[in-house]
Structures are given as C-alpha cells and as structure tokens.
N, C-alpha and C positions, 0 to 999 in steps of 0.2 A: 504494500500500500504506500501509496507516495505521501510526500509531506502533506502537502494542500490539500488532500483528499482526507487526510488524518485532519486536518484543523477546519474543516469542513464539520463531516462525521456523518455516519448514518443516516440518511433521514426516516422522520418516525412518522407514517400519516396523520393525520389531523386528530381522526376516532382516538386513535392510541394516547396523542397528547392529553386530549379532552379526560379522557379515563384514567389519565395517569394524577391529572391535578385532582379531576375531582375525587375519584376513589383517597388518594391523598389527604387532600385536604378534608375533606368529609370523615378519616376515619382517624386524623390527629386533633378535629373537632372532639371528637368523643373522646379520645386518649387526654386531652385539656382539661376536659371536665374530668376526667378520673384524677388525672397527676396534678389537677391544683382547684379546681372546684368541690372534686369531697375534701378537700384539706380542712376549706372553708365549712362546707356541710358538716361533715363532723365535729369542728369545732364549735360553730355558732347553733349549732339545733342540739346539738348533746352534751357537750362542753367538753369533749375529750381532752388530753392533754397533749405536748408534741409526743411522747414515746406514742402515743395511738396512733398517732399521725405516721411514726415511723416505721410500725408494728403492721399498719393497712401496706404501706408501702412495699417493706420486705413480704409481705403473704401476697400481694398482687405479682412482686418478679417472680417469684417462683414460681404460680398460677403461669404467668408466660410463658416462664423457660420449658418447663415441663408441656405445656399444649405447644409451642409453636414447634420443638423437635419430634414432638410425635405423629404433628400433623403435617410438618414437612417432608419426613421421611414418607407418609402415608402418602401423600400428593405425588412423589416420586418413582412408589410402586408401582400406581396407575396412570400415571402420564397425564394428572389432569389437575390443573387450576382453578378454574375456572367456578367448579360446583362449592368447594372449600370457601371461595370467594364469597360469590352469590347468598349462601345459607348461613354461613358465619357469619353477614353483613347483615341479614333479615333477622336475628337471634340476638344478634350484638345492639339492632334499635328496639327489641323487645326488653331489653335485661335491663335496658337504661331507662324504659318507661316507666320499670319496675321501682325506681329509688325514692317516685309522686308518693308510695303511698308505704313509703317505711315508718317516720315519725307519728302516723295515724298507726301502723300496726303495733308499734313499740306502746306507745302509752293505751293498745287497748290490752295486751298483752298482761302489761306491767301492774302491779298492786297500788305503785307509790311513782312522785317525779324520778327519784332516786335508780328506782328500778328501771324506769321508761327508759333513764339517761345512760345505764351501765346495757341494756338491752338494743337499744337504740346504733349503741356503736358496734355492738356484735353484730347486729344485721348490716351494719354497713361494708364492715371488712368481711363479713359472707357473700354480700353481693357484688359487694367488689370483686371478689375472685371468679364468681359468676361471668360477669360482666366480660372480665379479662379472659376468661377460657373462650368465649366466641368472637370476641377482640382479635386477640393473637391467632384464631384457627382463620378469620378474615384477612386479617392485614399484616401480621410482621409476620405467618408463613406464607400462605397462596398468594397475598399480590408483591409482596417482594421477591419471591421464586419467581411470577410471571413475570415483573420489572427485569427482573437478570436474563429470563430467558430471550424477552424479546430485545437487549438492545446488546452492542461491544463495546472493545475499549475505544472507541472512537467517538461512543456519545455517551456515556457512563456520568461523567463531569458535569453533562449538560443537565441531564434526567434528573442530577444527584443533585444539583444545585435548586433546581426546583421543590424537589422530594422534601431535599431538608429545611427546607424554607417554611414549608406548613406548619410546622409542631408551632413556631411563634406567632403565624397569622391567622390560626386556630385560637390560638389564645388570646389573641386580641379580638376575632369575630366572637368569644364564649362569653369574656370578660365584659368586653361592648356592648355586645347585646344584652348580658346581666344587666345594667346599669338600668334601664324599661322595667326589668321587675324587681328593682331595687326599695326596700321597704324600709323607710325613717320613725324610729320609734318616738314616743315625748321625751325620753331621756337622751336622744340623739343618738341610741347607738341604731347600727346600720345592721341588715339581714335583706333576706331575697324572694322572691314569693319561691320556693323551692319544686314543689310540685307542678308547678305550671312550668316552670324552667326546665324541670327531666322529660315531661311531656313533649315539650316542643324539640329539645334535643334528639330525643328518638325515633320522633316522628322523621327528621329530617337524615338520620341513618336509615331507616325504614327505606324510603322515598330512594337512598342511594343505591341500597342491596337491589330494590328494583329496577331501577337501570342499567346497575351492571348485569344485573339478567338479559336484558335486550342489547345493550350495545357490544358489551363484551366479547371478543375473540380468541376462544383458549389458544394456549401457545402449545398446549400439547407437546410436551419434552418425552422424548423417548421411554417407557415403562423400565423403570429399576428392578429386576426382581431376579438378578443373580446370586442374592444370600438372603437369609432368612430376615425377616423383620426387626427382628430383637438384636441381632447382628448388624444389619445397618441404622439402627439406632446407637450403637458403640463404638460405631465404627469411625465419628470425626473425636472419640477420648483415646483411643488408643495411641499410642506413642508413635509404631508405626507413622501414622495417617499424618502425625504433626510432622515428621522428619520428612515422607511424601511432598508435606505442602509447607513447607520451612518459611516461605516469605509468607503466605496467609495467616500464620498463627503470632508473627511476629507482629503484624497490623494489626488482628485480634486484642496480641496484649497492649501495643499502645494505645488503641482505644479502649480498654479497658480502665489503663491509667487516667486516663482523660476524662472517662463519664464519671468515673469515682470523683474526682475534682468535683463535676456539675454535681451529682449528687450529695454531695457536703452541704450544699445551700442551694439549690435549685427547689428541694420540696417545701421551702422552707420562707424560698423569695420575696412570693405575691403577703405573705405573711408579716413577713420585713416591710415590704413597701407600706402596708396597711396601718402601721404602725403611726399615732397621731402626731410622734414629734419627728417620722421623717417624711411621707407623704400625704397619709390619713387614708379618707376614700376619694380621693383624689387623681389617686395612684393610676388611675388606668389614662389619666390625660397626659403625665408621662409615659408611662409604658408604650400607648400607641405610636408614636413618632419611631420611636425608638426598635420597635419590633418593624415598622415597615421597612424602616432605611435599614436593620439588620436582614432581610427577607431581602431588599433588592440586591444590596452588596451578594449576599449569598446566591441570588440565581446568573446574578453576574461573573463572579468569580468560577462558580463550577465548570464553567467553560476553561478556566486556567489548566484546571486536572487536566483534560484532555489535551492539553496545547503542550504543558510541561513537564506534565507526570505530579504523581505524589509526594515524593520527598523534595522538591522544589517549592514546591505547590503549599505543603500541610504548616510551613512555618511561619507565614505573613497573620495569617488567623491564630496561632498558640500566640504568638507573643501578642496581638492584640485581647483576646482572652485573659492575658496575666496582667497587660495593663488596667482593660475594665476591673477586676475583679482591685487590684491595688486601691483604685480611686474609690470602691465602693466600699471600701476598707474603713477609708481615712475620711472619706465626706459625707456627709448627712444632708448638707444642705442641694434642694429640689436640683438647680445647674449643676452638682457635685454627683449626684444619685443620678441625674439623665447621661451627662458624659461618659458615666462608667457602665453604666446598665446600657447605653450605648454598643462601646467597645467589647464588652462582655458578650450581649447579646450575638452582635457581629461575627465575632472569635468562634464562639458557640457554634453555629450554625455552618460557617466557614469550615470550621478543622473537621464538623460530622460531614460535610459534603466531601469533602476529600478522605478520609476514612472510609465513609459507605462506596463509592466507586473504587477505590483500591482495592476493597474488600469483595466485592461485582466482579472486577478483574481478574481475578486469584481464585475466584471457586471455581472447583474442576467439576466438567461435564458430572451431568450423571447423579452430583451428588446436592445438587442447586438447594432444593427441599429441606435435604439433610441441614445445611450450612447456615440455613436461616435459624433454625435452635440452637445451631453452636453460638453464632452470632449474640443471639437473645443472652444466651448464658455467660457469654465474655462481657457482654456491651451494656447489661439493664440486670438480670440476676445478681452478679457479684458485686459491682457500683451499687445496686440498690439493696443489698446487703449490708454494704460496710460505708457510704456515703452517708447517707441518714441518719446515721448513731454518731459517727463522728462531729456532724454538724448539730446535734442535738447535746452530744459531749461538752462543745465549744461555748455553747451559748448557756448550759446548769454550771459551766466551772465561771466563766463572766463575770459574774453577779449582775446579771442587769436584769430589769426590772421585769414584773410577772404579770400576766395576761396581759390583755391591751390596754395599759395604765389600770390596771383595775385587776387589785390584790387577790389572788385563791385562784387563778386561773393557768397556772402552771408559766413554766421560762418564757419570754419572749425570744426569739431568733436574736442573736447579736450580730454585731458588723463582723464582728471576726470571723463569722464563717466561711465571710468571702476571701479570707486571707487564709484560711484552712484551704481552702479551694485550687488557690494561687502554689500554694506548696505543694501537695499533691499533683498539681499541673506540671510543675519543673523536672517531674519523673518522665514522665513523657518524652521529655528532648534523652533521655538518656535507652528508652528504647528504639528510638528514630536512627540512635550510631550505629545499632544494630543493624536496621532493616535496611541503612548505607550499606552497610559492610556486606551485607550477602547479595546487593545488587551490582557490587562491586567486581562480587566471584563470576 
C-alpha cells in the first residue's frame, strides 16, 4: 500500500459511518448514566457513601469483564455480530427503564426510611450489574468485534477518534439534558425527577436496538470453532498466546496503567465539580465547552494514529492529560477547574483513541471476539478494581470536608485525587520504552 493511499485510508460507506456514531454514541449515552448518573442516584435518593459508590463500580467491571469475554468468544464460534448487537441493545433499554421504579420498590419493601435506604442501594448495585451484563453482551463485545472486523490499519485512527469521543459527549447530552428534570428543593439542595429521566433514557436505547435491526450489516467473520469453548475462553491468559502477541499485550498493559490513573478520580469527578465551593450545580456550564473542544480535538487527532503510528502519536495526549490533571490539583477556582478539566479531558480521550486503534491493529484474525474480554479485563476490570479505592483512599486520609458541606454524609472527593491520577499516569511512559523496544526488533 503506498503512502497517500495509507493517509487517505479505507473508505467506510455512509450506512456504516451513520451506525458506527450512532450505535456509539447511543450506547456510551447509557454507559454515562451508569458511570456517573447512578453515582448521583445513589447518593442523592439513598445517601450511600463513596465506598458504595466504589463497591457498585468494582461489581459493574466485573459484570463486564466476565459477559463481554464470554460473549465475545461466543460471537466468534458463530460468525455472527450482528444478533449479540441487536438483542443486547433491546434488553440493555429494558434494564434501564427498570431503575423508574426502584426507590418506589425499596420503600414498599422496606419496614422503616432506614431500611428503604440500606435496601434501596442493594437494588441498585443489582441492577446495575443487570444492566451491565446486556450493556457489554451489546457494545464492548459485538459492536466492537464488528468495528474491528469491518475496518484496517488505514482507518483504525479515524473510527477510533470518533468512537472515543462519545463517552464525553454522552455525558454532556445525559448531564444537559438532566438539567429539564432538575428538581430545586426550599432548602436549595438540588435532585432530579429520577424516574422520568431512566424512562426517557431507555426509551431512546430501545429506539436504537431497533435500528440497528434494520440498518445493520453483519460483518460475518469466519466461524471459530477449532477448540473447544472453554479452551478458547483461556486461551488470550495463557502465556503462550501473550508471547504469540508480544506487542498487543504490551499496549494492553499500558492502557491498563493509564485507565487506573482515570479511574482514581474519574468516578468521583462530576462529584468534585458538584461541590458548592468549586462549581456547585453549575458544573455542567463548565463541563460543556470543555467536553466538546475535548470531542473535537479527539476526532481530529485520530487521524494522526493512522498518519504516524502509535508511539508517535500516544504522547502529545499523556503529557496533556498530566498537565490537566496538575492544574486540577492546585486550582479551584471556575478558569483554574475549566483549563485543567480542559487538558484532562483532551488527554483522556486523545491517549484512549490511540490505544483503542493500536489495540484494533494487533488483534489477530480469528480471535476478534475473544480480544474484546481480554481488553475489558486489562482496560475497565483491573482500573476499576484498584482506581476507585485509591481515589476514595486519597480523599478519607485529606481531611476534607464531609458530604456536600453538610456533616454525616461521608468524604467528599479531594483535589488530590487528580494528582493520585497524575502519578499513576507517569507509569505509562515507562511501558511505552517497552513497546519502542520491541518495534525496534
């Protein structure tokens, strides 16, 4: 393939694009409201404390890790995407309509408030995992196996820059749109009509699974079914298979180091901002600017992977990631919080667009399916494992101050998380000498 043909890349028809955003963005709509809207749900309707917060977190990666390798592999035997997609995207807007009517079920349950409140957060982090097992069997196994099948390393960068661009402008159409069902008490604190807000969210995954019914084009990858099931389930842990694919698992762990960074203060963020003495409810008239110019940078940039490769490529975004997170360190004040949640955001989204295409790049035939569980388990199980506790660590050793100025309601998130964040990040550059070194050989 010649140069100008490489910096061109693929072209992907129109259908495919259309299905790629919207399947996308429609199904990190719904991952929004999981990874920062129940944050909120269960704190403001039950009073959880952050360990609940971090407790729902860790039993949601797991919920993923475990469906998206089983469902990938499954996807793989039978050569088909397509159905995985479609029915885990109709089940994934049912399970979310489901969360209207958990606070009615909790206090009909319950004896006492006491009871409602401690019952209240069981049913959430139940349904959450609910939720996450037809989540992941939709979108991080079958439409990211179908994303890899259908495009190379010519347009990887481009797709990737798009792809990774939704998680923030998810969160800005979930948060946005919150703001219409936003409920002001006489004591001024703030909540959400909750139930009308999971209705309309479901509806709108509902409406997508439908589509992807009709527009959809399986990619149909070749049927896997030269070892037993339970054996190609095993088969991306073995040692073997890592020494086979020596630069994929080196990418694996550097994103691995990197999402543990996010996840020190990412579940924890929208939390931070909410906070009355650095943005209040405010927060999202920051946030917006700042997720879109992060979203464009990002669909911008993913074209670079394809031009320059990845280890050129993955370092312009870490180091602006260590800068956001420094400034959100040290400043409080609204210009101090936008500049860094800025650069952060950017960084964010940047280094995961060049990660996800390197990673695109590097899975071997055959095992596509497979690769998107390993992924989940490198990339969102072990970060959301061990980021969460860290960042909930940083902010009970602090001392700062408890609920949202208002004593009995457990730590607030501290700045320092973001400099927890920043630290854990700088491990990164040191498995990047690696994945030099062996594209060296």
């Amino acid at each position: 393939m010649t140069a100008n043909a490489k910096a061109k890349g693929t072209p992907l028809p129109r259908k495919t694009w259309f299905l790629i955003v919207l399947l996308s963005l429609m199904g990190q709509v719904a991952w929004a409201v999981e990874n920062n809207f129940f944050n909120l749900f269960i704190q403001d309707v039950f009073g959880a404390s952050l360990s609940d917060v971090a407790l729902m977190v860790s039993a949601s990666a797991i919920t993923a890790t475990a469906t998206t390798l089983l469902a990938g592999v499954w996807s793989d035997r039978v050569g088909r995407r397509k159905v995985f997609v479609v029915v885990g995207t109709l089940l994934w807007g049912l399970s979310i309509c489901a969360f209207a009517v958990l606070q009615n079920v909790s206090q009909a349950l319950a004896r006492d408030a006491a009871a409602a409140a401690a019952l209240g957060i069981t049913l959430t982090v139940v349904f959450d995992c609910i939720m996450t097992f037809f989540g992941s069997l939709a979108n991080d196994s079958a439409f990211n196996a179908w994303m890899t099948d259908i495009t190379d390393d010519t347009n990887r960068g481009k797709v990737e820059g798009v792809n990774s661009s939704m998680p923030l402008l998810s969160m800005l159409a979930v948060f946005g749109g919150a703001m219409f069902l936003m409920i002001v008490g006489p004591d001024g604190t703030v909540t959400y009509d909750y139930p009308l807000f999971f209705t309309i969210i479901g509806g709108i995954v509902l409406v997508t699974g439908l589509l992807a019914a009709i527009l959809m084009k399986d990619s149909r990858p070749e049927p896997k079914r030269d070892s037993g099931y339970l054996a190609e389930v095993l088969y991306g842990f073995k040692p073997s298979s890592m020494r086979a694919e020596r630069m994929l698992y080196l990418v694996l762990l550097a994103y691995c180091v990197f999402a543990i960074a996010m996840q020190v203060f990412m579940p924890y963020y929208v939390l931070y901002l909410r906070l009355p003495y650095i943005l209040g409810e405010n927060y999202v008239l920051v946030m917006a600017p700042c997720i879109i110019i992060a979203a464009v940078f990002t669909i911008l940039y993913g074209r670079t992977v394809d031009r320059r490769g990845f280890s050129k490529s993955i370092i312009v975004p870490l180091v602006m990631f260590l800068a956001g997170c420094i400034i959100l360190t040290v400043l409080t004040s609204a210009p101090g919080v936008f500049v860094g949640s800025m650069l952060m955001l950017a960084g964010y989204l940047g280094s995961v667009a060049c990660f996800g295409a390197e990673i695109r790049n590097n899975t071997p035939a055959g095992h596509v399916g497979l690769y998107q569980g390993i992924r989940i388990f490198m990339v969102v199980l072990v970060p959301m494992l061990v980021g969460p506790w860290i960042g909930s660590a940083i902010s009970a050793s602090s001392g700062a101050v408890v609920g949202f100025g208002v004593v009995g309601d457990g730590f607030t998130p501290s700045s320092l998380i973001f400099a927890g964040g920043a630290v854990v990040a700088l491990f990164t550059f040191i498995v990047l000498y690696f994945i030099r070194r062996e594209q060296r050989k």
